[in-house]
C-alpha positions as CSV (number, residue, x, y, z in Angstrom):
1,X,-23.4,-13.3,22.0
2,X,-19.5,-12.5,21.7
3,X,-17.3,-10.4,19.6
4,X,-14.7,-12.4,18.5
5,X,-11.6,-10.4,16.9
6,X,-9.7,-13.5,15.3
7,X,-11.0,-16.7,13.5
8,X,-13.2,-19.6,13.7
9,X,-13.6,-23.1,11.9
10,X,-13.3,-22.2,8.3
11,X,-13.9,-18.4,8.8
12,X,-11.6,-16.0,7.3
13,X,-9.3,-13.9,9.4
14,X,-11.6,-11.0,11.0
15,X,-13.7,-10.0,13.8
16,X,-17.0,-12.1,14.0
17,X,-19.8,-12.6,16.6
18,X,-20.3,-15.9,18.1
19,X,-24.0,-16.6,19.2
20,X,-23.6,-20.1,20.3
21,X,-27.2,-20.1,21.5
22,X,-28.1,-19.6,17.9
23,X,-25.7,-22.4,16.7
24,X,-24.5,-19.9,14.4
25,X,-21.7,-17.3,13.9
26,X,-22.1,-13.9,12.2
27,X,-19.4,-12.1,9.9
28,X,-20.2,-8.5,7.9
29,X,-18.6,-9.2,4.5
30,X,-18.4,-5.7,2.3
31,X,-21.1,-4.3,4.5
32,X,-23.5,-7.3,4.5
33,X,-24.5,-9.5,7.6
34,X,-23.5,-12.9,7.1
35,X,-24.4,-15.7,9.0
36,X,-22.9,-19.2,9.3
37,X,-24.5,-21.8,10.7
38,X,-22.0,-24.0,13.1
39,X,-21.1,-26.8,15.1
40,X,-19.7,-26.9,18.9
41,X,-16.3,-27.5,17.0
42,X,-17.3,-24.0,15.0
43,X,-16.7,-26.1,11.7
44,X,-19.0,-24.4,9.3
45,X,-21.8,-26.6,8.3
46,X,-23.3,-24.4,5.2
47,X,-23.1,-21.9,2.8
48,X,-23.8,-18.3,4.2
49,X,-26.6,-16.4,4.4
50,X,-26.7,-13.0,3.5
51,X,-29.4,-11.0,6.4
52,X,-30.7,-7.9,6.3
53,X,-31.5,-6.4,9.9
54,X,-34.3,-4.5,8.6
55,X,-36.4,-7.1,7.4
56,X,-34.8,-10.9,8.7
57,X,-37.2,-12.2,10.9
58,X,-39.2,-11.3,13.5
59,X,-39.8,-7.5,14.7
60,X,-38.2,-7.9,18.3
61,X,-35.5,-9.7,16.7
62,X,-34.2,-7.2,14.6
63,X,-32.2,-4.8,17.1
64,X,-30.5,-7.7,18.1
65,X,-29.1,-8.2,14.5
66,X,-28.6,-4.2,14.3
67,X,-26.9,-4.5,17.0
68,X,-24.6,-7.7,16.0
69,X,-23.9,-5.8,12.1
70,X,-23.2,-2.7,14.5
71,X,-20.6,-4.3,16.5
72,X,-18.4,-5.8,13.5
73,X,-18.9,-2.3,11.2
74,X,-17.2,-1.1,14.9
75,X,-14.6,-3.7,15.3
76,X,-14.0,-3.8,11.3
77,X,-12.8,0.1,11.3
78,X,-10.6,-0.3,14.9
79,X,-8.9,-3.3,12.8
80,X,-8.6,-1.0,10.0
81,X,-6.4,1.7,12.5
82,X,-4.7,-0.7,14.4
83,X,-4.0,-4.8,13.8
84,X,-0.7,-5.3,12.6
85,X,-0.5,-7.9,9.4
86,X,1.8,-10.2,8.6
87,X,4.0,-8.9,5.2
88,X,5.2,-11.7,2.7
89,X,7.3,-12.3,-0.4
90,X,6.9,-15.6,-2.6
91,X,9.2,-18.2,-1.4
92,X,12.2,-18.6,-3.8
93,X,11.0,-20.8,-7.1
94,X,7.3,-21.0,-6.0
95,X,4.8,-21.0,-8.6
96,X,3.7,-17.6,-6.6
97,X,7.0,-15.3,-7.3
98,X,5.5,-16.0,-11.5
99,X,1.9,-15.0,-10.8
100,X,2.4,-11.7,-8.3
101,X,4.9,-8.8,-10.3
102,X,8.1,-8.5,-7.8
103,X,8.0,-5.9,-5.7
104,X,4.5,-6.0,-4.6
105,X,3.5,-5.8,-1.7
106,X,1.8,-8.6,0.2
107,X,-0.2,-8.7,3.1
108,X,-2.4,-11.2,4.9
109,X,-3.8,-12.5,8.5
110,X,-2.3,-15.9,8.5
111,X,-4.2,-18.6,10.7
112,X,-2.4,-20.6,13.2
113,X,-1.9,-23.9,12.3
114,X,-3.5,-23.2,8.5
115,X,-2.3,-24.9,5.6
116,X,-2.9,-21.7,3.8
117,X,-3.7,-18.1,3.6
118,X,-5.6,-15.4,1.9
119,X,-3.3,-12.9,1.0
120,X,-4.2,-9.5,-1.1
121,X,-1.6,-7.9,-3.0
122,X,-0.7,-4.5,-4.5
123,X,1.8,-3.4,-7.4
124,X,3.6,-0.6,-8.0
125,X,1.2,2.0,-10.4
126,X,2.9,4.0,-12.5
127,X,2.8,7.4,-11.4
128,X,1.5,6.9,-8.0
129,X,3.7,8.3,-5.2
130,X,1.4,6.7,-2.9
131,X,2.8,3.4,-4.8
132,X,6.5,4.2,-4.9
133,X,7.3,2.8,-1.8
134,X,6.7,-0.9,-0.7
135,X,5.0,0.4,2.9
136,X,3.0,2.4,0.5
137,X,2.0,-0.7,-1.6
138,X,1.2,-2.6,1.2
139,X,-0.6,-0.1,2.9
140,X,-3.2,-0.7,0.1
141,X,-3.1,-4.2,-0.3
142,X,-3.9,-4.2,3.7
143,X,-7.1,-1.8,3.2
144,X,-8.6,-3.8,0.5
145,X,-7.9,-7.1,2.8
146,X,-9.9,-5.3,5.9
147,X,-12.8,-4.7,3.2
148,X,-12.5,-8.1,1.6
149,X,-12.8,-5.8,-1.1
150,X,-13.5,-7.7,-4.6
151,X,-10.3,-7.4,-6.9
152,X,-7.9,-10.1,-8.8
153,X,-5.2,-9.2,-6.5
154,X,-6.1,-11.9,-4.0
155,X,-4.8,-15.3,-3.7
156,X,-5.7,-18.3,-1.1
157,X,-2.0,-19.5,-1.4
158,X,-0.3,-22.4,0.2
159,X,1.4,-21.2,3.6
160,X,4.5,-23.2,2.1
161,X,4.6,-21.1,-1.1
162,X,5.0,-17.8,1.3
163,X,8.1,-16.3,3.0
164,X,6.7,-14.3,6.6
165,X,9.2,-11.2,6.3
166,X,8.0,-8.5,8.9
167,X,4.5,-7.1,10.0
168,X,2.6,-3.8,9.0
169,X,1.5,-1.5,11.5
170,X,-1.5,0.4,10.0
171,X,-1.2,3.4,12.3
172,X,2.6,4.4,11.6
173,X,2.2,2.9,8.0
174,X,5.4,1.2,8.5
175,X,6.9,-2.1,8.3
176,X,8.5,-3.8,10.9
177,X,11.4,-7.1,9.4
178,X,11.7,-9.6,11.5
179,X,15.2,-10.5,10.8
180,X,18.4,-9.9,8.9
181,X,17.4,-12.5,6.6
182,X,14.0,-11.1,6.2
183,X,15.6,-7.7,5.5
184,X,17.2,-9.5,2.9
185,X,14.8,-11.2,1.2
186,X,12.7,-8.4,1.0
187,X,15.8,-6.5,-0.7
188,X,15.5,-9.7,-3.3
189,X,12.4,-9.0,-4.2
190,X,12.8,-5.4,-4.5
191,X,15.3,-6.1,-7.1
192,X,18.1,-4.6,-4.6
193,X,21.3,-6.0,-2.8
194,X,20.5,-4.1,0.3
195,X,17.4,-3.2,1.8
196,X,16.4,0.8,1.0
197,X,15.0,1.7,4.8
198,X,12.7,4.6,3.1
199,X,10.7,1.4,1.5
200,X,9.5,0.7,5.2
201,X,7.3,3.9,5.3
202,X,4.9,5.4,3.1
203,X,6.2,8.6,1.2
204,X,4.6,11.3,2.9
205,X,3.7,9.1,6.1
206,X,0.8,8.7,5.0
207,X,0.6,5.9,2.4
C-alpha cells in the first residue's frame, strides 16, 4: 500500500493509494472512498466503487480502509496548501475562448503526455472583491478542482485547445508567467495591452 501524490492509468490528477496486492487503486472523490480495480499497466479495468470503511467488508479489514480514506483526506488538504497548478487561457480561435467568458481564470493538473485535461474555471462575479482580480479567480477555480467539487465550470478539454501561461502557487495566492509571451497572452485575455501585475495576487492576499 502506497500513497501516490500524482496520476495513474486513466485516474484524474490527485493523490491516490496504490494497493497492488489488491489489484486495485483507491481515490477519495468529494469525501467518498473510491476504488478502481487495475491492471499491472494501472489501466483502469471498471467503473468505481464507492466503499464505506464502516461497513465494506470484513471487521479486521476495516482499519485498513480507515486508514487508506485517512491518508488521501491528509494528502487532499496538504495539496490544497501547497501544489502549484498549471494556469491557462484558450488558445487563440479555439472553440474554448466561445464557451469560458474572457477573463476567467483557468486552472488544471495537466497529465504528461495526455491528450487532454480537466480544467475548472472561475468568472469574474459581480461585486466580489475576492473575484476582481485574476489570482483571485483562479484561486477559486483551483479549490473547487482539489474538491472535484460538482459545478458546470469544468471542462475535459483537448490539451491543443489550451495555452499553459504560468503556475498558481496556493500558499502566496499568486501567479507565477512563464514567459514574456505568456505575460502577454494573459494581457489578451484580460482585455488589456499590457499585463496589470496586481492581477497576479489576490486583493487582500488572501483570494
Amino acid at each position: 500500500m502506497e500513497l501516490v501524490s500524482g496520476s495513474a492509468g486513466e485516474l484524474q490528477p490527485g493523490p491516490y493509494v496504490d494497493c497492488p496486492e489488491e489489484g486495485c487503486a483507491y481515490t477519495l472523490q468529494e469525501g467518498v472512498l473510491m476504488r478502481h480495480q487495475r491492471d499491472a499497466a494501472m489501466v483502469i479495468r471498471e467503473k468505481a466503487l464507492a466503499i464505506d470503511p464502516e461497513l465494506e467488508g470484513l471487521e479486521h479489514e476495516r482499519p485498513r480502509l480507515r486508514r487508506i480514506a485517512r491518508m488521501l483526506a491528509e494528502s487532499a488538504q496538504t495539496a490544497r496548501l501547497a501544489s502549484p497548478f498549471a494556469v491557462f487561457v484558450p488558445r487563440a480561435g479555439d472553440d474554448a475562448a466561445r464557451v469560458i467568458r474572457a477573463g476567467s481564470g483557468i486552472v488544471g493538473a495537466p497529465v504528461p503526455g495526455a491528450e487532454r485535461v480537466l480544467v475548472y474555471y472561475q468568472d469574474a462575479v459581480r461585486g466580489s472583491p475576492q473575484m476582481s482580480r485574476l489570482a483571485g479567480r483562479v484561486f477559486h477555480a483551483h479549490a473547487r478542482l482539489l474538491e472535484r467539487a460538482p459545478t458546470v465550470a469544468r471542462m475535459a478539454m483537448p490539451r491543443a485547445s489550451l495555452v499553459e501561461v504560468g503556475v498558481f502557487d496556493p500558499p502566496s495566492a499568486t501567479i507565477a508567467p512563464i514567459d514574456e509571451r505568456s505575460e502577454a497572452a494573459l494581457a489578451a485575455w484580460l482585455g488589456s495591452d499590457v499585463l496589470d501585475p496586481a492581477e497576479l495576487a489576490c486583493a487582500g492576499g488572501s483570494g
